[in-house]
N, C-alpha and C positions, 0 to 999 in steps of 0.2 A: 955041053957047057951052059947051054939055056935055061936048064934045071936048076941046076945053083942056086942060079938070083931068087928064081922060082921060089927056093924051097928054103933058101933064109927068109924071104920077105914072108913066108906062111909061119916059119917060128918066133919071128916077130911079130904078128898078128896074134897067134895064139898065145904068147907070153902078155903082150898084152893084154887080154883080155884077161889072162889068170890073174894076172898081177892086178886090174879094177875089180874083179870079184871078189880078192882077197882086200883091198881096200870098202870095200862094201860091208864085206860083213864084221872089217875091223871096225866100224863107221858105227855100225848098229851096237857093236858088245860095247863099245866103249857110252854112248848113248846111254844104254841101258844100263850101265856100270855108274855114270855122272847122277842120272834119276834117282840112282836112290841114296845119293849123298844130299838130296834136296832138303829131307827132314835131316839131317844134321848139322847143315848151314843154318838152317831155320831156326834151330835151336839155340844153337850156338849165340845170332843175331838177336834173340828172345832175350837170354839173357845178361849181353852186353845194355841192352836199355834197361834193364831192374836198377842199375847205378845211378847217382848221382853224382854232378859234377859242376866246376865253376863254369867248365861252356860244353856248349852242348849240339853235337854235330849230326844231323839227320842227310839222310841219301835216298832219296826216290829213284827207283831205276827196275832192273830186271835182273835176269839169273848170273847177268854178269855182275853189278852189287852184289849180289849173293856171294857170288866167289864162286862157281857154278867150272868145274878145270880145273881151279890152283888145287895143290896140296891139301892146303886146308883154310878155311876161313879167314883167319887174319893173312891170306896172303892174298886176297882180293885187293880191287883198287881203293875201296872202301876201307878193306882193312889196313892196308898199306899210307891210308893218307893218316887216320888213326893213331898210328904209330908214329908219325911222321909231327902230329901234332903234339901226341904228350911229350915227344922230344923237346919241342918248342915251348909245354908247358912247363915241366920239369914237375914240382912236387905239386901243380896245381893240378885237379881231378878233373877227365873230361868224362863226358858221356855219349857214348854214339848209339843212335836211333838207326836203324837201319831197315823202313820201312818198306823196303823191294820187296817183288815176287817173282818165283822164277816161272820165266813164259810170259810174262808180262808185256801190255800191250798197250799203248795210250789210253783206251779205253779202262783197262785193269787198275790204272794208274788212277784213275778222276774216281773208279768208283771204291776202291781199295786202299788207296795208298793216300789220298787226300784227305780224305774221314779225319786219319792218325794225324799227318801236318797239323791241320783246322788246331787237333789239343796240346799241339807240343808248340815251343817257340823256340828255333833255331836259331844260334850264334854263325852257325857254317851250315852252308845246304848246299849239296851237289846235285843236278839233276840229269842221269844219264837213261835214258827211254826211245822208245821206237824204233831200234833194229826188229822188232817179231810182228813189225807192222808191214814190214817190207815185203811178206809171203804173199798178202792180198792188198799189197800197196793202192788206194787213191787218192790223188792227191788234192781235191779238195776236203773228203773225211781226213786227212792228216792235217791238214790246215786247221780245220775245223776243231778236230779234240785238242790239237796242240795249244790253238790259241785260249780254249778254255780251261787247258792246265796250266798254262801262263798267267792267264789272268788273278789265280789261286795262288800264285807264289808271291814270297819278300821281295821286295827289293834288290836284296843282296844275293838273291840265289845266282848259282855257280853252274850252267848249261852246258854239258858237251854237246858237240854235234853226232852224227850217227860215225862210227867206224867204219871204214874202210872195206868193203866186199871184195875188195881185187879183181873177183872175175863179172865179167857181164852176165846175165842182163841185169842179176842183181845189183853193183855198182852203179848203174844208170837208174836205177830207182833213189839208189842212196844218194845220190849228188842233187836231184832233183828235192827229194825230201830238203837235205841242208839246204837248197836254199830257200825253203820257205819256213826251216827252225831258223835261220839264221835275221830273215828280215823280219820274223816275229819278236826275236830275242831283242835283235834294235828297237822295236816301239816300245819295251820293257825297259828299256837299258842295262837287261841282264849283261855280266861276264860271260863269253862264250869261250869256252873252251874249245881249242880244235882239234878234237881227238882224229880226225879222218884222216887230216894230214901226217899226226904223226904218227898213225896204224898203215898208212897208204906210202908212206916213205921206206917200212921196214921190207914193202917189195917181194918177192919168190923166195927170200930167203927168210922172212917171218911168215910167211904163211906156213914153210917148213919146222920153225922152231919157236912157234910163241902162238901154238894153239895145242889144246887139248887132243885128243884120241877121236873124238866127234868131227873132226874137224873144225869146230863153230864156235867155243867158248874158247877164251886166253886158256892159258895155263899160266905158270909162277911168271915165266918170261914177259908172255904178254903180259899181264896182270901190271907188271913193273912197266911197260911202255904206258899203260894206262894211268898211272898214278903219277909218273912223270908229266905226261900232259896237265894233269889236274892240281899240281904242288905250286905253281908261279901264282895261279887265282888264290888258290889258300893261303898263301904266306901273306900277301897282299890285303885279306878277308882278315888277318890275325893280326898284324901289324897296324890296319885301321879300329879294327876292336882296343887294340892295346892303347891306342893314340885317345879315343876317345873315353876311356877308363881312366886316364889321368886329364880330364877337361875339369 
């Protein structure tokens, strides 16, 4: 009778272990499956800045700007606020600047992504960065780049804070990082967006259904929890444009 326990508790050991190897190498093909949709996003964001339009909405960020999991490009958060705006505009013409890079890193941001800002002049700027900081997180060099990509933005720019890790030890990097985007963005008086809270609300059962096949980027789901966070600041950013258009 002692065998039993025995010998369920070992095919639960070894289903276990099948079933994380089969996550493993789903982890890897879907990875390698996401990479090479990079030069398609990238394209795609190319040539939505070739337009012209009455306002003109730029986004600093990383592979998640990109759209890096959704479907396909306009169903990023980026492309989702996009869409969100010519709703708003109606027959007036916007343009989005979608200066991200995917992998992008604070660093990549100041030397990449800033250049592009400096020649363009944004009506809307979202600035979502430094999840890919979190791998070799410190945090006085996170202080430090952030504050010098702060110091490089409008006024009016539009900050999320970092997303949601769910699990340790990564989330305890993330919490620590927010609070020192968080007290930066106050000496700025940027709008901070809090995306953690409401990536960290959606709990086991978003991490199930509002990430990609990599486990790591949104997918359409996510993508949409991200865009919702970011819609209150924009309407906001659209509505004082509008007010000031007729002064």
């Amino acid at each position: 009778m002692i065998l039993l326990p025995i010998a369920a508790g070992a095919v639960v050991v070894v289903g276990g272990a099948l079933y994380a190897r089969h996550l493993v190498r789903r982890q890897d093909h879907w990875r390698i499956a996401l990479s090479e949709k990079i030069p398609v996003h990238s394209a795609y964001w190319r040539e939505q800045n070739r337009g012209t339009g009455e306002l003109r909405y730029v986004a600093i960020g990383d592979s998640a700007a990109q759209g890096i999991g959704a479907s396909r490009p306009s169903h990023s958060y980026v492309g989702l606020i996009a869409a969100h705006l010519r709703g708003k505009l109606g027959d007036r013409p916007l343009r989005v600047s979608n200066f991200s890079v995917s992998g992008a890193t604070l660093r990549t941001a100041l030397d990449v992504e800033l250049p592009k800002l400096a020649k363009s002049t944004p009506d809307i700027l979202t600035v979502s960065i430094g999840a890919n900081d979190m791998a070799t997180f410190e945090a006085v060099r996170f202080e430090s780049e952030l504050r010098e990509l702060f110091a490089a933005l409008p006024d009016h720019a539009i900050v999320a804070d970092l997303p949601s890790f769910y699990f340790l030890p990564a989330e305890r990097k993330v919490r620590v990082a927010n609070l020192i985007l968080r007290r930066l963005a106050a000496e700025r008086g940027f709008t901070v967006v809090d995306l953690h809270s409401r990536t960290n609300r959606q709990g086991a059962w978003g991490v199930v259904t509002q990430f990609a096949g990599d486990l790591f980027h949104p997918n359409d789901r996510g993508y949409r929890i991200w865009a919702s966070a970011f819609l209150p600041a924009i309407d906001e950013r659209v509505d004082l444009l509008e007010k000031l258009s007729r002064i």
